[in-house]
C-alpha positions in Angstrom: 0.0 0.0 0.0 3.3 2.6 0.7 4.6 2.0 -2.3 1.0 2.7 -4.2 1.3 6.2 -2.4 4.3 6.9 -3.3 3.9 6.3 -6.8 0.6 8.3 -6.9 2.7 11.1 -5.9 5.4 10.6 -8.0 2.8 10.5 -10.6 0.9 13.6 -9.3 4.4 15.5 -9.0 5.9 14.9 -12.4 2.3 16.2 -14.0 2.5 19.4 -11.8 6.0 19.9 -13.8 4.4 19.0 -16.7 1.7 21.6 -16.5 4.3 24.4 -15.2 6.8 23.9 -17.7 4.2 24.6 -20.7 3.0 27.9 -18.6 5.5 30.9 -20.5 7.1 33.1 -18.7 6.5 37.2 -19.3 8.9 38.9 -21.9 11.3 41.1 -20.3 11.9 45.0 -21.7 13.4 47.9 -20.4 13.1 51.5 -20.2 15.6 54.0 -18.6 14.8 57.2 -17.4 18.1 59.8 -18.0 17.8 63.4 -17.8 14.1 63.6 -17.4 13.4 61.2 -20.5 12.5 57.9 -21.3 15.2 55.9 -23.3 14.0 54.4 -25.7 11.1 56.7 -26.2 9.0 54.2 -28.5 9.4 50.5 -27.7 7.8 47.8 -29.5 6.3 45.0 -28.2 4.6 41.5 -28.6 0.9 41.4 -28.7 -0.4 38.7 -26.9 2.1 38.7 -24.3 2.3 39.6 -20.4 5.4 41.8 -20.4 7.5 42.4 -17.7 8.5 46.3 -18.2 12.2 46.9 -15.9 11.8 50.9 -15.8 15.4 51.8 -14.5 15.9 55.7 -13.3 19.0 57.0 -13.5 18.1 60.2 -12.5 18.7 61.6 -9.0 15.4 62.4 -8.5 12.3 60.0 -8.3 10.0 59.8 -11.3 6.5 58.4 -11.9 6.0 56.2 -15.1 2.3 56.5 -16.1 0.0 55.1 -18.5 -3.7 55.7 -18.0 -4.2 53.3 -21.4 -2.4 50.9 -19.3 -4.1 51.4 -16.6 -0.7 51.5 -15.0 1.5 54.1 -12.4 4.5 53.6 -10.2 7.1 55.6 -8.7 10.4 55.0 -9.3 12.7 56.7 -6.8 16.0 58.3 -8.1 18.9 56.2 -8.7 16.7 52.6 -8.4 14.1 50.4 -11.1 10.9 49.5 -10.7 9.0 46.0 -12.5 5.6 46.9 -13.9 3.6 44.1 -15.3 1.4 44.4 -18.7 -0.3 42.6 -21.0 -1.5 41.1 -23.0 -1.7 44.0 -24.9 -4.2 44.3 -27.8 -2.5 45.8 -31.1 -2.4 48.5 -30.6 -0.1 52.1 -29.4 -0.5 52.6 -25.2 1.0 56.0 -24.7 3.6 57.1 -21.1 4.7 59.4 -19.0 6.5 61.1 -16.1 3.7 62.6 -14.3 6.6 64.7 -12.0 8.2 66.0 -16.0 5.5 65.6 -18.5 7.1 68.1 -20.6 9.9 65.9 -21.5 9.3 62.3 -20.0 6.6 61.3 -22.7 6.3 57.7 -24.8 4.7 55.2 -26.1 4.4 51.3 -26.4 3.3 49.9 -30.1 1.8 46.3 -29.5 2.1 44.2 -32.9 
């Protein structure tokens, strides 16, 4: 009867694995704030996908990225990154921005 168990396990176990290793893991991008900008200004992207967006901020001071198509915001304090998760995105263009330097920290994301 132990040995049953055991193997019911092992069975239950190695479908688990089975499952998670067909589950894909999100795309990774990144933007970089420098000088009150966002580098690259235009980045294109999967549609489809869940993306995981790295903003890095190399700026001193902290910064906001902002999307109300994305229905996304974060702060990003100076000198440190932030992970904001997206997607799947419709084709489509999802515009940005800093909220603290809209003047200059403007872009957009183009879904294909």
């Amino acid at each position: 009867m132990q040995n049953r168990t055991y193997s019911g396990r092992l069975i239950a176990l190695s479908m688990l694995l089975m499952v998670g290793g067909s589950v894909s893991a999100a795309e990774t991008y990144t933007l970089v704030i420098r000088e009150h900008r966002f580098e690259p200004a235009e980045l294109e992207l999967p549609a489809g996908q869940k993306i995981k967006l790295i903003v890095k901020n190399e700026d001193p001071t902290p910064e906001e990225f902002e999307s109300h198509s994305l229905k996304r915001e974060k702060i990003i304090p100076g000198k440190s990154q932030a992970t904001v998760s997206i997607g799947p995105l419709d084709p489509g263009t999802y515009d940005f921005f800093g909220e603290f330097h809209e003047e200059s920290a403007k872009g957009r994301i183009v879904a294909k």
